[in-house]
N, C-alpha and C positions, 0 to 999 in steps of 0.2 A: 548795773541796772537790771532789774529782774524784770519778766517778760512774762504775766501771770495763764495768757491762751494764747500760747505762741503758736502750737499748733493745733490746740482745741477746735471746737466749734463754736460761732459766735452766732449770734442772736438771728440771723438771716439761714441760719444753717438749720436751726431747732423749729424757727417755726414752718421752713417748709417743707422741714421730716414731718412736724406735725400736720398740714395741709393737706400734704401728698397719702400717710399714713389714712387719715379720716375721709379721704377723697375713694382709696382704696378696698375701705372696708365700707362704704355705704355702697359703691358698685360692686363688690361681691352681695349684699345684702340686695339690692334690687337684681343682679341674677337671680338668686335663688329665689327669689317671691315671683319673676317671670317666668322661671322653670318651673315652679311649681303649680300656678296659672295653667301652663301648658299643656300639662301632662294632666292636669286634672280635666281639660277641656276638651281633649282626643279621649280621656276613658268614657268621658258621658257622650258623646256623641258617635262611637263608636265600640260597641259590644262586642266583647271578644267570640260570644257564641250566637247564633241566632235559636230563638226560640222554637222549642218543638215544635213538630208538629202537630196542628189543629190548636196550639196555646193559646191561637187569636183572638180568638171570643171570648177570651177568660178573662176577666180584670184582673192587671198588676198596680202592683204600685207605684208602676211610668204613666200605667195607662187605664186612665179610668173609665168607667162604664158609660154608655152612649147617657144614660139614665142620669148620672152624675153628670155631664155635661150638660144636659138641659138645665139641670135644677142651677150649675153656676151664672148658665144664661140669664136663667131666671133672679138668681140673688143681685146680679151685678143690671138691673134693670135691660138687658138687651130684648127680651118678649115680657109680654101682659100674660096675668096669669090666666086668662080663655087660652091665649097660645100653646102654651105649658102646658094644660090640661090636655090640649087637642095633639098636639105633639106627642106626647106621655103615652095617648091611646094609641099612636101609631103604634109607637115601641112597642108597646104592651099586646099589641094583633088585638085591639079593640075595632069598635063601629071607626069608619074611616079609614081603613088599612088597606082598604083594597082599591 
């Protein structure tokens, strides 16, 4: 009598190479997409140099101009546009600034 997986792998052995395999590789896959999360979420909230001297009042591309801040006030309905206007002049060292 021949004996065709005598010492093969049988059905209970393949699928939970396969389980254990696919269970493997999706937890390396969610490391690497939390590592990656990570490390991108320490470089934005923490800049490796602080900006020059006197850079403050300059608009960057982090940080927008007091000017641009009212007007998104303004887009997204938070002030009427009298507000805006009266607002705008402070900026601007118009009537009202002092």
């Amino acid at each position: 009598m021949m004996y065709w997986n005598d010492h093969g792998m049988n059905g209970w052995g393949i699928g939970l190479m396969t389980v254990s395999m696919l269970l493997f590789w999706a937890l390396l896959a969610v490391g690497v997409v939390a590592l990656v999360r990570y490390v991108g979420r320490t470089t934005q909230h923490h800049p490796t140099a602080p900006p020059p001297t006197g850079a403050t009042d300059r608009p960057t591309p982090d940080r927008p101009t007091p000017e641009q801040v009212l007007a998104e006030r303004l887009a997204r309905g938070e002030i009427d546009h009298d507000e805006y206007r009266q607002r705008l002049g402070v900026l601007r060292g118009g009537p009202g600034s002092g």
